[in-house]
C-alpha positions in Angstrom: 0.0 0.0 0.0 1.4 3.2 -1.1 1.2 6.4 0.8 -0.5 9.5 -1.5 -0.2 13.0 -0.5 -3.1 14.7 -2.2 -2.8 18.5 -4.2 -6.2 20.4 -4.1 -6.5 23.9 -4.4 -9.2 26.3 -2.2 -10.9 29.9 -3.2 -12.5 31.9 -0.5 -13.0 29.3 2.4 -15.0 27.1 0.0 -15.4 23.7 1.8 -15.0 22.2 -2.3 -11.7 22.6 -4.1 -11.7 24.7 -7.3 -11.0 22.9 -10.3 -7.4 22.8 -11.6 -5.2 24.7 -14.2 -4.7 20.9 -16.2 -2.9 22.9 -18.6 -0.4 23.9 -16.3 -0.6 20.6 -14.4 0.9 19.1 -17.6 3.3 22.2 -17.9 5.4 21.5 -14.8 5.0 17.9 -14.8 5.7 17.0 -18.6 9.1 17.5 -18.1 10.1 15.5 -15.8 7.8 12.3 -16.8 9.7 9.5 -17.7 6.8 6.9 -18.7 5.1 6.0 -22.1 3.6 10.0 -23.6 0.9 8.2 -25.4 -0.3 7.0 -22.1 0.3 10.5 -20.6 -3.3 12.0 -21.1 -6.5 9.7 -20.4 -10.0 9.3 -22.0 -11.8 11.4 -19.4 -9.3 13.8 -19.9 -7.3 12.9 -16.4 -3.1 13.0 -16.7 -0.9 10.5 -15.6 2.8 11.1 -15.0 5.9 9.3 -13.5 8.3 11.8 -12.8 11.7 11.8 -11.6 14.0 13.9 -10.5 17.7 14.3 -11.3 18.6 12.6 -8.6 16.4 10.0 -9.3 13.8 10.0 -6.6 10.6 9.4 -7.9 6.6 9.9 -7.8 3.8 8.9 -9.8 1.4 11.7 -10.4 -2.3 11.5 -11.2 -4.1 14.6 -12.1 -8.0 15.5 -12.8 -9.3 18.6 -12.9 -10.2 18.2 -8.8 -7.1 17.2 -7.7 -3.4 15.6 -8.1 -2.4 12.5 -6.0 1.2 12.1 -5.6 1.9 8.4 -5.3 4.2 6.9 -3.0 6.9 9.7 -3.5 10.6 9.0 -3.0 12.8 10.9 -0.5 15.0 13.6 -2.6 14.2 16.1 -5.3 10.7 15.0 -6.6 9.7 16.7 -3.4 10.6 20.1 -5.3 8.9 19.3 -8.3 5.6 18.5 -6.4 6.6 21.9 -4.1 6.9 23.9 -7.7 3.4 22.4 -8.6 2.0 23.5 -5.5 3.4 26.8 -5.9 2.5 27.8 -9.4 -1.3 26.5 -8.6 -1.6 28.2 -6.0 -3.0 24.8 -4.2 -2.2 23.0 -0.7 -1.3 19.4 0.2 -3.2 17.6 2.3 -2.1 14.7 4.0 -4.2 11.3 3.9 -2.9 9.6 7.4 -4.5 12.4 8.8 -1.7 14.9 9.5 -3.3 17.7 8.4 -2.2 20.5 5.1 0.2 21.8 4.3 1.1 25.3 2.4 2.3 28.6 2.2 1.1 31.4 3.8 -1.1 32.8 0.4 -3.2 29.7 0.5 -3.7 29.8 4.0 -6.9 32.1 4.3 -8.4 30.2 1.4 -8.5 27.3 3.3 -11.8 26.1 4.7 -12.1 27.5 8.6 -12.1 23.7 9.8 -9.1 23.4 8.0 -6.8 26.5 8.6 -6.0 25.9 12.7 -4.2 22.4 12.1 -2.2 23.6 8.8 1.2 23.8 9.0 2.2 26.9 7.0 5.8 26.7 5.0 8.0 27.9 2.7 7.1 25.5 -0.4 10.4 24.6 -1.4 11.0 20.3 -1.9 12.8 20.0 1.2 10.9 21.9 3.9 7.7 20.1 2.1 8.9 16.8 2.7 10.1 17.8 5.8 6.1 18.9 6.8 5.1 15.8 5.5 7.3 12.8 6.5 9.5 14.2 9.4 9.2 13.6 13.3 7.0 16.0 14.2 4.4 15.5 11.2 4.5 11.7 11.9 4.3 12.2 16.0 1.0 14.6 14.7 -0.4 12.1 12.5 -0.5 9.3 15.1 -2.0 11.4 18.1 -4.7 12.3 15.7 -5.5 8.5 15.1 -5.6 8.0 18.2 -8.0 10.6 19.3 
């Protein structure tokens, strides 16, 4: 089982993220994809990606026009690739074993109310997201919350 950080992005306090920029999606992504083009854009109009970095660290991407799931990410530079995604749309990651969002600072107040007092505002660079995400503190959050 892989573990999928999920890339939505919020106008106004809406509780429903906005749809996404696909254009751009593919934009920033394209580059760095490293699987089979023709299988790059799907029949409901969805985009699939497996990007590496030059390091070689790695993530598969799913896109749709609600959101992006980063799938089972490597440690290392993909973590500025998803970070420049977030960035550009303007979006937040949200954390599926329940550790909350993270994002920067502009996306903060777009944030639903229920979600803005447990996000962890950063600098969205690769390493202080995977740092939000997968370090000590995130993880020591993540399993108090479960077990609440």
């Amino acid at each position: 089982m892989g573990w999928s950080p999920l890339i939505y992005k919020f106008v106004d306090g809406g509780a429903e993220p906005v749809l996404l920029d696909m254009a751009l999606v593919r934009a920033v992504l394209e580059p760095h994809d490293v699987g089979d083009l023709q299988l790059t854009v799907g029949e409901d109009g969805s985009l699939g990606f497996w990007v590496r970095a030059s390091d070689g660290s790695e993530a598969e991407t799913f896109a749709g026009v609600q959101g992006v799931e980063v799938h089972r990410p490597h440690a290392g530079g993909v973590w500025g690739i998803v970070a420049e995604l977030v960035s550009r749309l303007g979006a937040v990651v949200i954390d599926p074993s329940g550790a909350g969002v993270v994002c920067r600072a502009e996306e903060h107040t777009h944030l639903p109310a229920a979600m803005q007092d447990d996000a962890t505002v950063i600098e969205m660079t690769g390493e202080a997201l995977e740092a939000a995400l997968t370090g000590p503190r995130r993880n020591a959050a993540a399993v108090a919350r479960r077990e609440s």
